[in-house]
Biopython code that builds the backbone (N, CA, C, O; Angstrom):
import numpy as np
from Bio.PDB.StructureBuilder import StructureBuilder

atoms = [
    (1, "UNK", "N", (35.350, 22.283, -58.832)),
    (1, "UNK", "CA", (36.158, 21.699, -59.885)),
    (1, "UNK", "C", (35.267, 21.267, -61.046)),
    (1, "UNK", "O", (34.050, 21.078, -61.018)),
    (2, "UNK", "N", (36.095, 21.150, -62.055)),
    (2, "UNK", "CA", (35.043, 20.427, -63.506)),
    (2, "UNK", "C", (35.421, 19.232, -63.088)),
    (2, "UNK", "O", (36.470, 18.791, -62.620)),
    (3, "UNK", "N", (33.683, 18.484, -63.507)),
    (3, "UNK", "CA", (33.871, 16.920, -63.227)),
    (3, "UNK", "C", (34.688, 16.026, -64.314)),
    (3, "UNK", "O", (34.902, 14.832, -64.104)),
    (4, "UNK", "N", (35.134, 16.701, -65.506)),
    (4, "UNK", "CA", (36.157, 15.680, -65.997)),
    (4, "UNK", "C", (37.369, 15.723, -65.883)),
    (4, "UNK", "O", (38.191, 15.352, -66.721)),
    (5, "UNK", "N", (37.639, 16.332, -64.483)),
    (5, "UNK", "CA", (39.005, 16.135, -63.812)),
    (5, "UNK", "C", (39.665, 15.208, -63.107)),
    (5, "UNK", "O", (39.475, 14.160, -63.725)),
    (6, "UNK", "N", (40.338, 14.984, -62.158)),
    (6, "UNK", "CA", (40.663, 14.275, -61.719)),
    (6, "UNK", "C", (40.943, 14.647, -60.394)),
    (6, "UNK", "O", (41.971, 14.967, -59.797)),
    (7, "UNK", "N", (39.574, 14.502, -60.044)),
    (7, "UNK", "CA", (39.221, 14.926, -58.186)),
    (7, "UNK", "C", (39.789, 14.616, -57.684)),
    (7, "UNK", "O", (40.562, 15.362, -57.084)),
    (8, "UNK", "N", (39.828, 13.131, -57.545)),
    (8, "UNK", "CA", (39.628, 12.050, -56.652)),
    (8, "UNK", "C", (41.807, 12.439, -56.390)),
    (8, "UNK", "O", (42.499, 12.437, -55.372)),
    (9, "UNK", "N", (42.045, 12.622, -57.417)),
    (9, "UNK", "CA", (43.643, 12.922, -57.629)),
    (9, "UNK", "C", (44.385, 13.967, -56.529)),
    (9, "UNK", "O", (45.386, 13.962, -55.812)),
    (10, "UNK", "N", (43.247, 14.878, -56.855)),
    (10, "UNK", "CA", (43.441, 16.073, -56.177)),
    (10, "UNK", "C", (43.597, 16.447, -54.584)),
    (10, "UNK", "O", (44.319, 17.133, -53.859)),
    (11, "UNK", "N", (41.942, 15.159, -54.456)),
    (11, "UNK", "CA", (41.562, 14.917, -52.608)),
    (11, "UNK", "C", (43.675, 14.499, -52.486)),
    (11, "UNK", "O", (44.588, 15.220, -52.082)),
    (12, "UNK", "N", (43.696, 13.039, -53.053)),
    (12, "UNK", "CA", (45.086, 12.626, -52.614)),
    (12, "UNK", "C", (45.832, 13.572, -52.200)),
    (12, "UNK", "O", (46.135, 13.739, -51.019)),
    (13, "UNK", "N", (46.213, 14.317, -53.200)),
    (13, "UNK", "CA", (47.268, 14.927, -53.590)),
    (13, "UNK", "C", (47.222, 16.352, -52.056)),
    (13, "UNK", "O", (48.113, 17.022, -51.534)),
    (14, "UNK", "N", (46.014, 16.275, -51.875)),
    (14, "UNK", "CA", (46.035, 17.377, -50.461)),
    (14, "UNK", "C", (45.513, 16.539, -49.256)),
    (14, "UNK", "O", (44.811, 17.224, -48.513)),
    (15, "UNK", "N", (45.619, 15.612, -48.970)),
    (15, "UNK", "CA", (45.654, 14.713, -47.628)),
    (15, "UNK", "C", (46.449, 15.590, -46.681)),
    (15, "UNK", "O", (47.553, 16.134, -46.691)),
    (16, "UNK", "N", (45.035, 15.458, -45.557)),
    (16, "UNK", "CA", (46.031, 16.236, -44.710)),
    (16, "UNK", "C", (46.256, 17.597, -44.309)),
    (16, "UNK", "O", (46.699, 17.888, -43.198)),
    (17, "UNK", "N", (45.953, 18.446, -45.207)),
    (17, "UNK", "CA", (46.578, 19.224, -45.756)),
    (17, "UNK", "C", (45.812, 20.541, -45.467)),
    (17, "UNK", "O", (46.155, 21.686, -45.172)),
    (18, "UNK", "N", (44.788, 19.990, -45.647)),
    (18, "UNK", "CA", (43.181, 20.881, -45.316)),
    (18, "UNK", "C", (42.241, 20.491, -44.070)),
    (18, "UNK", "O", (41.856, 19.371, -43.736)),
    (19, "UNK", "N", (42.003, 21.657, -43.521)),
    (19, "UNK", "CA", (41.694, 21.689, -42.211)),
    (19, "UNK", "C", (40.383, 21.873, -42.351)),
    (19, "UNK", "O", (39.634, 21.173, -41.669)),
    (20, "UNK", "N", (39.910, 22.713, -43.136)),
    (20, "UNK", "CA", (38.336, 22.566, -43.393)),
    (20, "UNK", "C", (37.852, 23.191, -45.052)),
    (20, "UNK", "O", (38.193, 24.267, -45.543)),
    (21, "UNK", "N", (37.058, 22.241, -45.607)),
    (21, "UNK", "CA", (37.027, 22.201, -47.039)),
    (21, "UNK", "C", (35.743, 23.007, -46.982)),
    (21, "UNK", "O", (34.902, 22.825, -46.102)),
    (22, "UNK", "N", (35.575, 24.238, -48.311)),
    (22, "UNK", "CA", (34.163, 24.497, -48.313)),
    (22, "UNK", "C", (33.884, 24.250, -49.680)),
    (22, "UNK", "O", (34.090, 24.995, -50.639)),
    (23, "UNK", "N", (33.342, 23.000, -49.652)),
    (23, "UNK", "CA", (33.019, 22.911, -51.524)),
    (23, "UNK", "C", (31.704, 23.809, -51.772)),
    (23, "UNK", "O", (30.984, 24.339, -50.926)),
    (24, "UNK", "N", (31.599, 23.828, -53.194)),
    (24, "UNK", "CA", (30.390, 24.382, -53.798)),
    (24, "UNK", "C", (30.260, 23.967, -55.428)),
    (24, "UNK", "O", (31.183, 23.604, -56.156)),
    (25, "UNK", "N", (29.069, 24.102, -55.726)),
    (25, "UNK", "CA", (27.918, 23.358, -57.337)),
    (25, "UNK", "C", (29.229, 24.348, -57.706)),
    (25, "UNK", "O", (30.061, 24.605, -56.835)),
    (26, "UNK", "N", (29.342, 24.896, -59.112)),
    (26, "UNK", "CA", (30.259, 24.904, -60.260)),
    (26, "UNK", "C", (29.070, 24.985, -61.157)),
    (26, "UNK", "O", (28.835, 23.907, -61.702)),
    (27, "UNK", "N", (27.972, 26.285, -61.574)),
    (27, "UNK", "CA", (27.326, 26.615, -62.467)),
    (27, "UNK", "C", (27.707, 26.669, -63.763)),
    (27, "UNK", "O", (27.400, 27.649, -64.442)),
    (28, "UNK", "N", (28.365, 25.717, -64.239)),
    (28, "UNK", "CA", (28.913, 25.667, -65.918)),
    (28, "UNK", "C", (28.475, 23.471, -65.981)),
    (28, "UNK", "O", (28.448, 22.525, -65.194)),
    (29, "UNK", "N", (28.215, 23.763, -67.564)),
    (29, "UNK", "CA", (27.681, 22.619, -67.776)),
    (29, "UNK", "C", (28.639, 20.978, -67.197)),
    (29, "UNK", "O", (28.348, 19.831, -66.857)),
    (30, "UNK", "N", (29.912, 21.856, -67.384)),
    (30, "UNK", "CA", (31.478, 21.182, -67.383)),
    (30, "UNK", "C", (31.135, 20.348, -65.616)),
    (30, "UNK", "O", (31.149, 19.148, -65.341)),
    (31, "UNK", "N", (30.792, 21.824, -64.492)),
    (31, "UNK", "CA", (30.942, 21.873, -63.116)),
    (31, "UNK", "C", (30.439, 20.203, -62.307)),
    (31, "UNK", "O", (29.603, 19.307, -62.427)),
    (32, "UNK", "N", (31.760, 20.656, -61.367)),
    (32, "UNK", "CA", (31.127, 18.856, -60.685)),
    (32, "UNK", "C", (30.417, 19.504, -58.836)),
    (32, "UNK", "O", (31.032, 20.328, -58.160)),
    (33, "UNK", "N", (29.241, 18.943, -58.461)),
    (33, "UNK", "CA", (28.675, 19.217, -58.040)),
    (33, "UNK", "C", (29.298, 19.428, -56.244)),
    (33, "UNK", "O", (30.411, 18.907, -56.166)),
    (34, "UNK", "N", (28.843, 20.044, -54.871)),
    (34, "UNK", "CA", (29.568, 20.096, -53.995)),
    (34, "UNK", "C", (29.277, 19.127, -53.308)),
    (34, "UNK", "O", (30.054, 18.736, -52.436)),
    (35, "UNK", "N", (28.069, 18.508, -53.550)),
    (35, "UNK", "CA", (27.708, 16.925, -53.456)),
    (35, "UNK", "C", (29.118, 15.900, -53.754)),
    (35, "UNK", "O", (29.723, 15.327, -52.849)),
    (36, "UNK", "N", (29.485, 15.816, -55.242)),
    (36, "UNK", "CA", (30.535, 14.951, -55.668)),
    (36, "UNK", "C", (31.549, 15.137, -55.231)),
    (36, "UNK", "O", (32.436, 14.284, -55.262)),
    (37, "UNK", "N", (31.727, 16.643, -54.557)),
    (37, "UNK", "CA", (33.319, 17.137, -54.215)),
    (37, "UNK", "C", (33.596, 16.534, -52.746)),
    (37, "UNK", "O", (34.583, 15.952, -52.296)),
    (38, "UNK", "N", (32.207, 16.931, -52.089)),
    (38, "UNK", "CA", (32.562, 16.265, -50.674)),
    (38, "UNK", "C", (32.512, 14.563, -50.478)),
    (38, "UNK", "O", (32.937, 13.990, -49.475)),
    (39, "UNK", "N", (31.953, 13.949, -51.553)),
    (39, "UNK", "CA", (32.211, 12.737, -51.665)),
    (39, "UNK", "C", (33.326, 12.061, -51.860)),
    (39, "UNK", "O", (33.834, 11.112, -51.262)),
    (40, "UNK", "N", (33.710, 12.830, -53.001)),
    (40, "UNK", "CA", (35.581, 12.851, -53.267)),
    (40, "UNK", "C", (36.434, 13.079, -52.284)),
    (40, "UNK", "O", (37.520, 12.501, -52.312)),
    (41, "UNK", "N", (36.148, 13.865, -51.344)),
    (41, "UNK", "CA", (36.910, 13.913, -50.264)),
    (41, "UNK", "C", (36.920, 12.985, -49.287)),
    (41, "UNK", "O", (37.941, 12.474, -48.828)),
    (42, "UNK", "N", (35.299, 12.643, -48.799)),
    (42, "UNK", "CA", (35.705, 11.476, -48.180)),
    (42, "UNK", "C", (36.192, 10.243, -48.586)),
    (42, "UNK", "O", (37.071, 9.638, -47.973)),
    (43, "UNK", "N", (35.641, 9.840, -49.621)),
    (43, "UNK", "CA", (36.157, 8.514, -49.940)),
    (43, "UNK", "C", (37.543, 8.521, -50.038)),
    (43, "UNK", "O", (38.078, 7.418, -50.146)),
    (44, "UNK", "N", (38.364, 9.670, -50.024)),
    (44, "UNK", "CA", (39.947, 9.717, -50.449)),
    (44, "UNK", "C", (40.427, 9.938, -48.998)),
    (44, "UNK", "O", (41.638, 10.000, -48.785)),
    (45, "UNK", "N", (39.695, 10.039, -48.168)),
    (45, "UNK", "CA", (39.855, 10.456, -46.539)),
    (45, "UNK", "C", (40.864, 11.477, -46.411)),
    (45, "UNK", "O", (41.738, 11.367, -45.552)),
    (46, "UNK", "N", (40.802, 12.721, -47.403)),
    (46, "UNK", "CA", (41.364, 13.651, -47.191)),
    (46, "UNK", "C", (41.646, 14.361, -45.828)),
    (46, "UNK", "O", (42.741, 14.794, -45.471)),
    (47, "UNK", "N", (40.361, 14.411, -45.058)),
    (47, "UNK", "CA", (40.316, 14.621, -43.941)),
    (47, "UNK", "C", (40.202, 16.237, -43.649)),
    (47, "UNK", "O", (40.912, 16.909, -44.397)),
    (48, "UNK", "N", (39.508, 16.896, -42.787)),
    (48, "UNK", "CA", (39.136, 17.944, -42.649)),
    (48, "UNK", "C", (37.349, 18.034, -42.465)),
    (48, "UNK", "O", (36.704, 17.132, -42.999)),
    (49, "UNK", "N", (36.704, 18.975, -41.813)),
    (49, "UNK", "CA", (35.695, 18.891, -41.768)),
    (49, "UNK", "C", (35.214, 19.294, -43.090)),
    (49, "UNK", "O", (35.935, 19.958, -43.834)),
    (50, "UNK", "N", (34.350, 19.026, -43.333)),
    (50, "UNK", "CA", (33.763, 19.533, -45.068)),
    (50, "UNK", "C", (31.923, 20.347, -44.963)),
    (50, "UNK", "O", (30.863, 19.962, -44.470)),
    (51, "UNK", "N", (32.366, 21.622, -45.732)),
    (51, "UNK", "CA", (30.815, 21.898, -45.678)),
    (51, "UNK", "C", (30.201, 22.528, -47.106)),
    (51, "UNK", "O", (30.615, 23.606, -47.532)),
    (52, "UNK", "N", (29.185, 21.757, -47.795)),
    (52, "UNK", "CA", (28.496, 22.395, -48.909)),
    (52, "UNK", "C", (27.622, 23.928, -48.723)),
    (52, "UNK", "O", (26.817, 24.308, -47.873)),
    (53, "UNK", "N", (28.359, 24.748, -50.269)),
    (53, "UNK", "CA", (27.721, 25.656, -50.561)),
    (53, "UNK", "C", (27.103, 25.298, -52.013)),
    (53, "UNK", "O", (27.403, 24.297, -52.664)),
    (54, "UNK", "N", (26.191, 26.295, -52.398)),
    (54, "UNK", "CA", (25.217, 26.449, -53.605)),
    (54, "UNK", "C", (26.214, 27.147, -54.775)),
    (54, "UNK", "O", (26.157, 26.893, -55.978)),
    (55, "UNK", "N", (27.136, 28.086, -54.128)),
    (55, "UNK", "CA", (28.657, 28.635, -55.253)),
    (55, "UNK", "C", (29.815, 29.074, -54.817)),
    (55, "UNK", "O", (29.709, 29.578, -53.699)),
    (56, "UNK", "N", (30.841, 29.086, -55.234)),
    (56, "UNK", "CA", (32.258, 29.656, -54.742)),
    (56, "UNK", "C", (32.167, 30.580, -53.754)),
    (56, "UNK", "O", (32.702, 30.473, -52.651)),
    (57, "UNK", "N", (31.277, 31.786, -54.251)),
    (57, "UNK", "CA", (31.020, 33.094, -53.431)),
    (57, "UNK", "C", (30.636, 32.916, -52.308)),
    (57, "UNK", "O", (31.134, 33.526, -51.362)),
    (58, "UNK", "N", (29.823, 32.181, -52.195)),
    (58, "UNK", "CA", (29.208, 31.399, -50.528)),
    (58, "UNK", "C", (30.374, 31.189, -49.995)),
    (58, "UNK", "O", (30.655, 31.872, -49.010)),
    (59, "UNK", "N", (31.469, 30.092, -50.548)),
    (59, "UNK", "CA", (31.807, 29.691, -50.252)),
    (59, "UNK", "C", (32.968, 30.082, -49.469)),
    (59, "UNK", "O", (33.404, 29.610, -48.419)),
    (60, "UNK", "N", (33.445, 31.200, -50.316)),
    (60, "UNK", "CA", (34.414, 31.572, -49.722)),
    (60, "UNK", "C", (34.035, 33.016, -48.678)),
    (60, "UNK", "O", (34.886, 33.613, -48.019)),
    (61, "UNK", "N", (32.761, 33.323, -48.724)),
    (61, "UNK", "CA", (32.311, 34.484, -47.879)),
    (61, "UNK", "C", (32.233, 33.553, -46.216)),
    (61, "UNK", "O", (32.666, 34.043, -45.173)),
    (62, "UNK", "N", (31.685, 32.367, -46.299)),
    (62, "UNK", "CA", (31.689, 31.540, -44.909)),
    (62, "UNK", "C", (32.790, 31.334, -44.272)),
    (62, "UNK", "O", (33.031, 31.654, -43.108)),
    (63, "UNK", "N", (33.670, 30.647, -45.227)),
    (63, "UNK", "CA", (35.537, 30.697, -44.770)),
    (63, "UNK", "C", (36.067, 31.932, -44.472)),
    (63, "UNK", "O", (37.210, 32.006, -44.021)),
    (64, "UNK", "N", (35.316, 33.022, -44.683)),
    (64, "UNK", "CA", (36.343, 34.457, -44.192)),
    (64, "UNK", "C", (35.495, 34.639, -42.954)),
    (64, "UNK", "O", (36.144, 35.024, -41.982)),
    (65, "UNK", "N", (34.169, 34.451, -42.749)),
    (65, "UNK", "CA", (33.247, 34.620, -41.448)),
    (65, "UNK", "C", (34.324, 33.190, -40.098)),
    (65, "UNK", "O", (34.594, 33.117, -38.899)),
    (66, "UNK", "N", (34.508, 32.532, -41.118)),
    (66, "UNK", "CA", (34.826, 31.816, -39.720)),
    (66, "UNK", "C", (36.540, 31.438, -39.764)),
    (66, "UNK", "O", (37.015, 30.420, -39.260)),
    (67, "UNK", "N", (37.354, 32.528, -40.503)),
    (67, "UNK", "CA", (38.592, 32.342, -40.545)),
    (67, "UNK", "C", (38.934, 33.383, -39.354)),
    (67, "UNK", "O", (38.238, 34.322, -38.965)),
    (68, "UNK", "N", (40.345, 32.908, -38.827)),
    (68, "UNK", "CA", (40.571, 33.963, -37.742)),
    (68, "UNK", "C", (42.417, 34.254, -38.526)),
    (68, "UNK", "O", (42.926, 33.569, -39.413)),
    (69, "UNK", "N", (43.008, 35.395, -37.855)),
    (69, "UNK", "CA", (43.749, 36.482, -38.408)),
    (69, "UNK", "C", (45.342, 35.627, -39.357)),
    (69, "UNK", "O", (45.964, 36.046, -40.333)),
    (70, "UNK", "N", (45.511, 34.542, -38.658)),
    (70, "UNK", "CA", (46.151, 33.528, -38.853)),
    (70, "UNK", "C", (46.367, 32.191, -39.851)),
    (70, "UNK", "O", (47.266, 31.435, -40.219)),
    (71, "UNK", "N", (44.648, 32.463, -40.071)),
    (71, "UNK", "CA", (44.685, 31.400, -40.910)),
    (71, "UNK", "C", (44.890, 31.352, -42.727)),
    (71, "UNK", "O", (45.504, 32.403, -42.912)),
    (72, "UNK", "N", (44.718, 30.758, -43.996)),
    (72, "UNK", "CA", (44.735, 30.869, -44.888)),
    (72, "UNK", "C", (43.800, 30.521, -45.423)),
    (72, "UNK", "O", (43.372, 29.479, -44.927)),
    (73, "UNK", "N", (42.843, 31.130, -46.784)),
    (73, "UNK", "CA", (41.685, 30.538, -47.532)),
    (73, "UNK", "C", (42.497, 30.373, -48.589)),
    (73, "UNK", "O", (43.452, 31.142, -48.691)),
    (74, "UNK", "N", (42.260, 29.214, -49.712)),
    (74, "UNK", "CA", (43.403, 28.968, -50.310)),
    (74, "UNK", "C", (42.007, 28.821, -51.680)),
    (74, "UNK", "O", (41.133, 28.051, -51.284)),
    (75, "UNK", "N", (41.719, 29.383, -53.056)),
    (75, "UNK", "CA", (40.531, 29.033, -53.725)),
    (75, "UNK", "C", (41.443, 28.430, -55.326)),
    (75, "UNK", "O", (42.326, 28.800, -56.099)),
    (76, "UNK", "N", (40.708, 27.549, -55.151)),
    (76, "UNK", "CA", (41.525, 26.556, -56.682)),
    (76, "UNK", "C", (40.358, 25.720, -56.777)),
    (76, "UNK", "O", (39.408, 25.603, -56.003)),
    (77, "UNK", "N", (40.699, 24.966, -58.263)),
    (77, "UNK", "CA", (39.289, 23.942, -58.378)),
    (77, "UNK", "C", (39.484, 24.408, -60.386)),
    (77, "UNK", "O", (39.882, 23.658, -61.277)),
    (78, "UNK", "N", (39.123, 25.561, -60.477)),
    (78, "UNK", "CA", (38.706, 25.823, -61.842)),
    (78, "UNK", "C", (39.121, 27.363, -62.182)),
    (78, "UNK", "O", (39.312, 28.064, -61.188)),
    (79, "UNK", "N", (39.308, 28.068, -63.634)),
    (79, "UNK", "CA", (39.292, 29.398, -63.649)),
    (79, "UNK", "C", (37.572, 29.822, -63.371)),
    (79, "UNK", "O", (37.213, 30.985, -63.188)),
    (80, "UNK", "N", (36.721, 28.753, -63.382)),
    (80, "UNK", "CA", (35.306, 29.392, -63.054)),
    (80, "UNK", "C", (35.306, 29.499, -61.392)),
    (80, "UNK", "O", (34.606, 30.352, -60.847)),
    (81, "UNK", "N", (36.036, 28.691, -60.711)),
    (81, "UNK", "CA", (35.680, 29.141, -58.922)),
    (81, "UNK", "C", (36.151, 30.284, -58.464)),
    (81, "UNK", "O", (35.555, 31.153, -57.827)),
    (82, "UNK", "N", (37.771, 30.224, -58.984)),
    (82, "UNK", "CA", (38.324, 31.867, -59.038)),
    (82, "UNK", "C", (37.521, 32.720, -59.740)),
    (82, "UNK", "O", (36.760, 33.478, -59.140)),
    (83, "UNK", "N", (37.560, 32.709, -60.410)),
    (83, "UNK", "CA", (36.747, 33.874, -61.015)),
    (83, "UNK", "C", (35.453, 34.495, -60.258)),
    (83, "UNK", "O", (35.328, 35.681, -59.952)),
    (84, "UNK", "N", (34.518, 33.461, -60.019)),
    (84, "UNK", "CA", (33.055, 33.698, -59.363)),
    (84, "UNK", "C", (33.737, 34.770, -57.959)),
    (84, "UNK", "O", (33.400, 35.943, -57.794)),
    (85, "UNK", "N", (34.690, 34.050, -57.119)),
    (85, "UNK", "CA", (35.470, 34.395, -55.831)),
    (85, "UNK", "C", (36.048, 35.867, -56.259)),
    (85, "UNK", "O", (35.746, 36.887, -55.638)),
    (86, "UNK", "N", (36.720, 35.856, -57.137)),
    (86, "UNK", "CA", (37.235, 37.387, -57.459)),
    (86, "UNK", "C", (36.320, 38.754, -57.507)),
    (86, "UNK", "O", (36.351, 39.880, -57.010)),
    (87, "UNK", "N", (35.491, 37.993, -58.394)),
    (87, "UNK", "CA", (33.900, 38.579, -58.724)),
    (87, "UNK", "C", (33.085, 39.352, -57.060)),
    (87, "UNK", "O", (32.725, 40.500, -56.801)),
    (88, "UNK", "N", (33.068, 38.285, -56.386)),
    (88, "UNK", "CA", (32.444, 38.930, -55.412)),
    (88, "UNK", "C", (33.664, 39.774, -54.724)),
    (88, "UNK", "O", (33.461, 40.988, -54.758)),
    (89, "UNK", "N", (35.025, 39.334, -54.039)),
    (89, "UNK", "CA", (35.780, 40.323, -53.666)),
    (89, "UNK", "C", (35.619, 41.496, -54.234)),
    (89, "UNK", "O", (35.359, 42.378, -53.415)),
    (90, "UNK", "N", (35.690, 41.928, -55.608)),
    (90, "UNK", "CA", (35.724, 43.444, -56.036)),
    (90, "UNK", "C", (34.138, 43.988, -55.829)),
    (90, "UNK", "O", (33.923, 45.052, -55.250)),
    (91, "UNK", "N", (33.069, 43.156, -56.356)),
    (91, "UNK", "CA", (31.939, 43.605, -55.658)),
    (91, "UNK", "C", (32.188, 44.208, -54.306)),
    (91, "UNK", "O", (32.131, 45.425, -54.135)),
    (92, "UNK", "N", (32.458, 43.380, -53.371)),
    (92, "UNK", "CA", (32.672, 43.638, -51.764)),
    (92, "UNK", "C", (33.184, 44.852, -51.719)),
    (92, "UNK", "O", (32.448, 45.735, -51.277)),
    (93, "UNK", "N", (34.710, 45.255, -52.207)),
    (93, "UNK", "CA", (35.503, 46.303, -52.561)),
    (93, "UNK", "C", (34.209, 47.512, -52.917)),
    (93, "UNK", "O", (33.580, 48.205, -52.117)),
    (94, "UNK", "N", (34.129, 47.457, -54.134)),
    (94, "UNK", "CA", (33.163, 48.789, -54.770)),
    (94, "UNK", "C", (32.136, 49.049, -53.054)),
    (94, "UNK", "O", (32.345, 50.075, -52.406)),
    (95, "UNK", "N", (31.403, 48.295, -52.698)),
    (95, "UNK", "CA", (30.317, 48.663, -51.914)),
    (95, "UNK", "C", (31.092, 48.779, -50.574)),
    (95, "UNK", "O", (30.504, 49.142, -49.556)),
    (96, "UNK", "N", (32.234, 48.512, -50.577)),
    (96, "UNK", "CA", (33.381, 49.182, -49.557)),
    (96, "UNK", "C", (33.289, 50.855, -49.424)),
    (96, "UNK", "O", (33.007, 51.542, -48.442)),
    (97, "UNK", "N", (33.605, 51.204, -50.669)),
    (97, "UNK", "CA", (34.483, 52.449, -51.106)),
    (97, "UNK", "C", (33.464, 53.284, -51.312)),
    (97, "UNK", "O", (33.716, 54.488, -51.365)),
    (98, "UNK", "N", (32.017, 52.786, -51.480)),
    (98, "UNK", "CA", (30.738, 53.628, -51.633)),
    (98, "UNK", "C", (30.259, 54.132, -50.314)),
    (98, "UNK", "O", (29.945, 55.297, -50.072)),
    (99, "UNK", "N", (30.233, 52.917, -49.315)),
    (99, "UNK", "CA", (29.977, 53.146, -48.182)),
    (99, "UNK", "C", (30.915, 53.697, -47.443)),
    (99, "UNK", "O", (30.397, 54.222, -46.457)),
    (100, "UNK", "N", (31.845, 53.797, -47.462)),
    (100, "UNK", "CA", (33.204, 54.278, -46.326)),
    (100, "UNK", "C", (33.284, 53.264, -45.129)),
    (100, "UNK", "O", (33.903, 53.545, -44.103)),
    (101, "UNK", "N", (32.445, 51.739, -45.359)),
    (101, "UNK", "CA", (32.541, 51.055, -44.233)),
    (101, "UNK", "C", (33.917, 49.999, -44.224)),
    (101, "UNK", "O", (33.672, 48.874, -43.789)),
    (102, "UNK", "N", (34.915, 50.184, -44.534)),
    (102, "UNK", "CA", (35.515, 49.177, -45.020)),
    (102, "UNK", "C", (36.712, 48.885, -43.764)),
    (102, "UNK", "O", (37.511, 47.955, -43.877)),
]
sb = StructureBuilder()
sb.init_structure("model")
sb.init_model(0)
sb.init_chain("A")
sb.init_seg("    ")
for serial, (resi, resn, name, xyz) in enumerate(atoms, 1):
    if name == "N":
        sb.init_residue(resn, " ", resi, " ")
    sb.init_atom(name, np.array(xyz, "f"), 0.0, 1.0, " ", f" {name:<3s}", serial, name[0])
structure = sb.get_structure()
């Protein structure tokens, strides 16, 4: 998320809700750190286990390693987390379709 948002709003607003958070840094000057995010979460006792990455892409490459067929990755925060996340999906895709490993 950008840190002149309203995190702390956000943790609230998903109490509960989230079963396991994977924050990550936000490489734009704006970005609030995965340090501040998982802080935000606890102090709002959102609840869920929480684990820091270095960027979105991490972030959401770990949540698909340890998601099973059932579950949902859900990516919001900023158009920069989506984006980074999209970014690597079509990467992933292309080196899919090159390799025939997909």
């Amino acid at each position: 998320m950008l840190k002149d948002k309203d995190i702390a709003g956000v943790c609230r607003a998903l109490k509960g809700r989230i079963s396991s958070w994977s924050v990550a840094d936000l490489a734009v000057p704006r970005g609030a750190s995965a340090d501040a995010l998982a802080q935000a979460l606890k102090s709002t006792d959102a609840g869920g286990v929480v684990a820091r990455f270095g960027n979105p892409r991490d972030a959401y490459a770990a949540a698909r390693k340890r998601s099973s067929e059932n579950d949902r990755i859900v990516v919001f925060g900023s158009f920069h987390t989506v984006a980074d996340v999209m970014q690597g999906i079509e990467a992933a895709r292309a080196d899919c379709h090159k390799t025939s490993t997909c």
